[in-house]
C-alpha positions in Angstrom: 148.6 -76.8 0.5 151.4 -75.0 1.7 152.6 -71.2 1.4 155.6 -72.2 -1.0 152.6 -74.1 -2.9 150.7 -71.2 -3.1 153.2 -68.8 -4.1 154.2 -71.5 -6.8 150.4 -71.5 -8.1 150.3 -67.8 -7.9 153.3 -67.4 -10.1 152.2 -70.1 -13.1 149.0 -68.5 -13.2 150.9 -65.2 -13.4 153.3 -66.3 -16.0 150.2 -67.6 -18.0 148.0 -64.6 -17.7 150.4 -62.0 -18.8 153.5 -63.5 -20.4 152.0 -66.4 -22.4 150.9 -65.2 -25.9 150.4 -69.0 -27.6 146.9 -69.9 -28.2 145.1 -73.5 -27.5 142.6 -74.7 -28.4 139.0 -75.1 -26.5 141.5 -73.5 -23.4 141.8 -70.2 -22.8 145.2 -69.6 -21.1 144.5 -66.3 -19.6 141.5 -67.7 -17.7 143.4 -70.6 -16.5 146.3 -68.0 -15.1 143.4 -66.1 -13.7 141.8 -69.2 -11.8 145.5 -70.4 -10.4 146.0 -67.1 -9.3 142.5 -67.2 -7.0 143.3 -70.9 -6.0 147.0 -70.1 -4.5 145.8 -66.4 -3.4 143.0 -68.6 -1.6 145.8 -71.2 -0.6 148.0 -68.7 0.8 145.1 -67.0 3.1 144.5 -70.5 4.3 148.1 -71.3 4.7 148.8 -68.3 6.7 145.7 -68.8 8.8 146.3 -72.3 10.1 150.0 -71.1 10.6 149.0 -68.2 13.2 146.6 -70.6 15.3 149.7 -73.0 15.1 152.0 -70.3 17.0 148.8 -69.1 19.4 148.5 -72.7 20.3 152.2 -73.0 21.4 152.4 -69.6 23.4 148.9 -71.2 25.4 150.8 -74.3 26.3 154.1 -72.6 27.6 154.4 -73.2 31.5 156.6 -70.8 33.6 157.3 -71.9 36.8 159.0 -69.8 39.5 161.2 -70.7 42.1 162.1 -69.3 45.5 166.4 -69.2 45.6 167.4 -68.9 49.2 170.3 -66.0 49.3 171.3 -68.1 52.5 171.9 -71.3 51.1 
């Protein structure tokens, strides 16, 4: 799951928590909201997780190299 995912889950649960006033049922809507909300906020931390030991894993691998310039060449 990625962050847009997660933000995307976050805001249907959102929209079904608070905005949605219909009634199902056997489903509670609010509860469902509530548990999407949990799932992307848990997707996001993930997301954002695996994202910052992608960049430490890039600045470990960069190489620099100096090289002696002759002012005399």
């Amino acid at each position: 799951m990625g962050i847009g995912t997660s933000i995307l889950l976050i805001a249907i649960g959102a929209i079904l928590k608070f905005a949605v006033t219909a009634s199902v049922s056997g489903i509670e809507l609010a509860t469902v909201g509530v548990i999407l909300m949990v799932v992307g906020g848990i997707g996001l931390l993930i997301s954002l997780f695996m994202y910052a030991r992608a960049t430490d894993r890039r600045r470990e691998a960069t190489v620099v190299r100096d090289r002696r310039v002759d002012p005399y060449a």
